[in-house]
C-alpha positions, 0 to 999 in steps of 0.5 A, a space after each residue: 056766138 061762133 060764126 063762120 061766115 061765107 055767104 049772108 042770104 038776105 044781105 042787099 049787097 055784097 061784102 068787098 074785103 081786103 087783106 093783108 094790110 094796111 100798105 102805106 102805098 095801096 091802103 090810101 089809094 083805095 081809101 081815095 077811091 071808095 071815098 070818090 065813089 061813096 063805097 065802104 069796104 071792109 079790112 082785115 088787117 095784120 097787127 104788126 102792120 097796122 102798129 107801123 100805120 095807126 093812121 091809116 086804120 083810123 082813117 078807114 074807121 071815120 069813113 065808115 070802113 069795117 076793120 078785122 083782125 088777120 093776125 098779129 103777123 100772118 104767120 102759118 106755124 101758129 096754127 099748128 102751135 099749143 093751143 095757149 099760143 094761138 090764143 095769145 097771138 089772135 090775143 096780141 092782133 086784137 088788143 093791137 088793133 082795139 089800141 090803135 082804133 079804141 074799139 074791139 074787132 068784130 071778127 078775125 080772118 085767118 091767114 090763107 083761110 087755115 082753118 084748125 080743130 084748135 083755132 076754131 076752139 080758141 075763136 069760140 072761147 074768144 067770141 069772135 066770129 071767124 070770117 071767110 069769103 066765097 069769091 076770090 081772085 087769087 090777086 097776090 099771084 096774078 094782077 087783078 085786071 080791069 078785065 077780071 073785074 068786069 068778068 067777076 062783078 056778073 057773077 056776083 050775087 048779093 051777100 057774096 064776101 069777096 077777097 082781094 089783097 090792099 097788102 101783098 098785091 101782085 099789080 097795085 096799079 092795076 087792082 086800083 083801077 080793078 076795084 073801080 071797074 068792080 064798084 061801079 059794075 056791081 053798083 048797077 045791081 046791088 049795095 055794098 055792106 061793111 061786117 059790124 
């Protein structure tokens, strides 16, 4: 069944997404510290990317992470392409990915959240959820802060889908430290949920 998710009512907790990776630098950083604070997260990765870094997707999945599809290479041309060539590039992502881990993504996010007649018409022949978000911070153009975090984690409510970059990072150093601040403020209030 075709889904567009943006908020989940009901849900206990909210969902901490990241996009645009793996990154050989970030992605393990974070995989440390969501490890340190017992937190899962979820992961829409580009398939080129995570080709070159198979480990790190494995990793994310034995700790319980959640990995979507983002595409094959974040490219916005294909969106405006035949429909028989959006679908073989959301195909080639997904068959990457199901490779890499040895299990088939549970959805796909759409690079800079494009959202096409022919794109929604692939992913409902492909039955496969198209997965947005409700909060974002714009993180690949301004460092995400420790600031911002704590700014952000008292206007969340349970069953947001928050959007921050472990690829294409404007600070990573700062965003590192960001999520902790976010984690361990949200933590007093709610859970955190992974998309299945």
């Amino acid at each position: 069944m075709f889904q567009w998710v943006r908020q989940l009512p009901g849900s206990p907790g909210i969902f901490l997404t990241f996009d645009d990776g793996p990154d050989p630098d970030v992605t393990p950083r974070l995989l440390d510290l969501f490890d340190e604070l017992a937190v899962r997260a979820t992961f829409f990765v580009i398939g080129e990317k995570a080709a070159r870094h198979g480990p790190i997707l494995r990793r994310m999945l034995a700790a319980g992470h959640a990995v979507g599809d983002h595409s094959w290479d974040h490219t916005y041309c294909r969106f405006f392409q035949a429909r028989s060539r959006l679908e073989a590039w959301i195909r080639r992502s997904q068959q990457q990915l199901e490779d890499l881990t040895g299990r088939p993504c549970f959805g796909f996010r759409s690079p800079a959240g494009v959202t096409t007649p022919p794109l929604i018409q692939t992913l409902r022949m492909l039955d496969l959820p198209l997965v947005h978000w409700n909060r974002r911070y714009f993180d690949t153009r301004f460092a995400f802060t420790p600031a911002k975090a704590r700014g952000a984690a008292e206007r969340l409510h349970a069953g947001d889908v928050v959007l921050l970059h472990d690829g294409n990072s404007r600070a990573p150093g700062q965003l590192i430290e960001a999520v902790r601040v976010l984690v361990q403020q949200w933590a007093r209030c709610g859970s955190f949920e992974v998309f299945h």
